[in-house]
C-alpha angles and dihedrals in degrees: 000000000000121000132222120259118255114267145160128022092347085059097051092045098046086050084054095054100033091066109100104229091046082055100057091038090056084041092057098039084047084058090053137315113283141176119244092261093058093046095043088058098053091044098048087227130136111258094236084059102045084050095060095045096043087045084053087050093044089058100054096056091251091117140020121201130198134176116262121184101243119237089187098119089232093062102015102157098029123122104231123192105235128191136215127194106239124210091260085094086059102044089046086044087060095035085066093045088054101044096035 
């Protein structure tokens, strides 16, 4: 039996989460919430390119991000914009192994 090729909104999530860089960056927030600063250190990344594809990941639903008032002694008092993976990862994850 042949199956149907992906398509819709399956299609546009699993192309979110296949690039390699979108992929670290939901391993590490997996790990534990983190700031684009943070994120952008462990990746070796610059921080302008760590931003587009967390902003990718944050419109599909993969991340959410809110402001946290910083206690690192080289930003104590800033508000940092942390992010956190959501379950959406899991349940398209699951999505593939059942359509493929």
């Amino acid at each position: 039996m042949k199956k149907e090729p992906l398509e819709g909104e399956l299609l546009k999530d699993s192309h979110i989460l296949l690039h390699p860089e979108r992929y670290r960056i939901m391993e590490l927030l997996a790990e534990k919430p983190m700031h684009i600063s943070g994120l952008s250190r462990a990746l070796g990344e610059e921080r302008r390119l760590v931003a587009y594809h967390l902003l990718a990941l944050e419109d599909r639903g993969f991340v959410t991000s809110k402001y946290e008032i910083s206690q690192l002694d080289k930003a104590k008092g800033k508000a940092l914009k942390v992010y956190t993976v959501t379950d959406k990862a899991t349940d398209v994850k699951a999505a593939l192994k059942r359509d493929l």
